[in-house]
N, C-alpha and C positions, 0 to 999 in steps of 0.2 A: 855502618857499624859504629859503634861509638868510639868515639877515641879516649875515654877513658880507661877503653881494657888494658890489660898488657897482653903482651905477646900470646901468653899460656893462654891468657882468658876466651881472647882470640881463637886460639886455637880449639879450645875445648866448646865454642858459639858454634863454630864454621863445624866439626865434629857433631855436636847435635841436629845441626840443620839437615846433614845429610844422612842422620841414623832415626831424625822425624821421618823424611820422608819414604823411607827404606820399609819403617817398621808399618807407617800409614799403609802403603801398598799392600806389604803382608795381613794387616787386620781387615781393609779391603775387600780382600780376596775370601777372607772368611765369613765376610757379611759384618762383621763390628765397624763401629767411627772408630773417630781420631780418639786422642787422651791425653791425658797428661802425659810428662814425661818428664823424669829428671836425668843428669850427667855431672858427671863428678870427677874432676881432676886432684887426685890424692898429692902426697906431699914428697910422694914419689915419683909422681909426675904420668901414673897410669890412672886411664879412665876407667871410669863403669858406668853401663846402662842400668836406669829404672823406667820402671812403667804403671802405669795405676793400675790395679787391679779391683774389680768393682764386681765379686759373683753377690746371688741373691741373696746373700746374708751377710747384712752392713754389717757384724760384728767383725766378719773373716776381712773386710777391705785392707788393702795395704795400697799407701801411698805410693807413686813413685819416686819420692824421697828414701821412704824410708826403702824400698826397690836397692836403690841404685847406693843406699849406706848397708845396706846386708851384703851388697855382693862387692863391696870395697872390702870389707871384712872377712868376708867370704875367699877372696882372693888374696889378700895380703896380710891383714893380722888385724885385734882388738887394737893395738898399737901404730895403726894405720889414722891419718888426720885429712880431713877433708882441705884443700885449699882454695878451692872454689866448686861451687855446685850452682848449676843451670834449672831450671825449673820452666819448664815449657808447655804452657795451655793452651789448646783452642779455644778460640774466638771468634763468635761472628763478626765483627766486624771491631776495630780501636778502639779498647779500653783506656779509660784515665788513668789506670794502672795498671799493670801484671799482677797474677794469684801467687798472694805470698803465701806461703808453708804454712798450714795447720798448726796448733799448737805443738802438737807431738813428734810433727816434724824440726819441728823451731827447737826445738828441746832436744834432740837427737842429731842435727847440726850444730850447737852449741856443743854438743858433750862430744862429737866428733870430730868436732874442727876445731878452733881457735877463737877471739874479738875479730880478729884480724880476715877470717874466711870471708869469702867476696860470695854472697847472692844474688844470681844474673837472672831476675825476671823477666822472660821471654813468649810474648803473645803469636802464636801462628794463627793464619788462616788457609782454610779448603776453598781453593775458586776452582773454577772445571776447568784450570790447568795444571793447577796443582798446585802445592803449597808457598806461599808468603811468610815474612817473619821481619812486619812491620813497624816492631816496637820492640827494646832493648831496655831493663833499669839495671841498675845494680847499685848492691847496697851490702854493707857486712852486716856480720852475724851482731855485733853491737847495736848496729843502727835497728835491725828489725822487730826486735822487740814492741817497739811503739805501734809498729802497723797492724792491726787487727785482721783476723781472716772473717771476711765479708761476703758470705754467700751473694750472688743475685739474681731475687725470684725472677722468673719472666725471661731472664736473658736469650737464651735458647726458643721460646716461642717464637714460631714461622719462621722461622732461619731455612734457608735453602741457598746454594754457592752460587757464586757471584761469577 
């Protein structure tokens, strides 16, 4: 794990790792893959899950950013502040980077968090023993701005776990 987290951050990495693979099981079982996922430790110091939701009309899609800042509000108040949020994607295999936030999520982190909120890009992988989580960044809400969200074509062509 990286040693630049702190404590919390820690905490709230080792908390998604094991609500990735809880939630993978469950989609699993339903016949869906893996997804996105985000986790959010508030300024209160409670978590919240998100999840991507992706039904057949791209208009209705919700981030799991924006997932897991509904149900921080949802449970706590408008006046609730992100302090850090996790942002966790499948991957076939090590990216040169982790999937930063969408525009709208970037905007929606900024207006609920702080400069100061820490964004922990987190790549997992599906091998036929279960899940990995071989790559850690992190960056604030400041720093992000710069990084552009970069789809990429092909990535997922012939992928099958390792």
């Amino acid at each position: 794990m990286d040693k630049n987290l702190t404590q919390e951050e820690k905490r709230l990495v080792e908390y998604a790792k094991e609500a990735i693979v809880k939630y993978n099981k469950i989609r699993h079982e339903k016949g869906n893959i893996d997804t996105l996922y985000s986790f959010i430790i508030s300024d209160h110091g409670k978590i919240h899950d998100g999840g991507c939701f992706e039904p057949n009309i791209a208009h209705a899609t919700v981030c799991g950013e924006r997932h897991a800042i509904a149900n921080m509000i949802l449970q706590e108040s408008n006046k609730a502040k992100i302090k850090s949020i996790v942002v966790a994607d499948p991957v076939p295999e090590v990216q040169k980077h982790g999937t930063p936030p969408c525009g709208t999520c970037r905007h929606l982190i900024w207006t609920y968090g702080t400069p100061e909120t820490t964004v922990i890009l987190m790549q997992y992988i599906q091998g036929k023993d279960g899940w990995t989580f071989p790559k850690i960044e992190k960056y604030t809400a400041k720093d992000f701005y710069p990084l552009p969200y970069e789809p990429k074509e092909g990535l997922w062509d012939n992928w099958q776990p390792k």
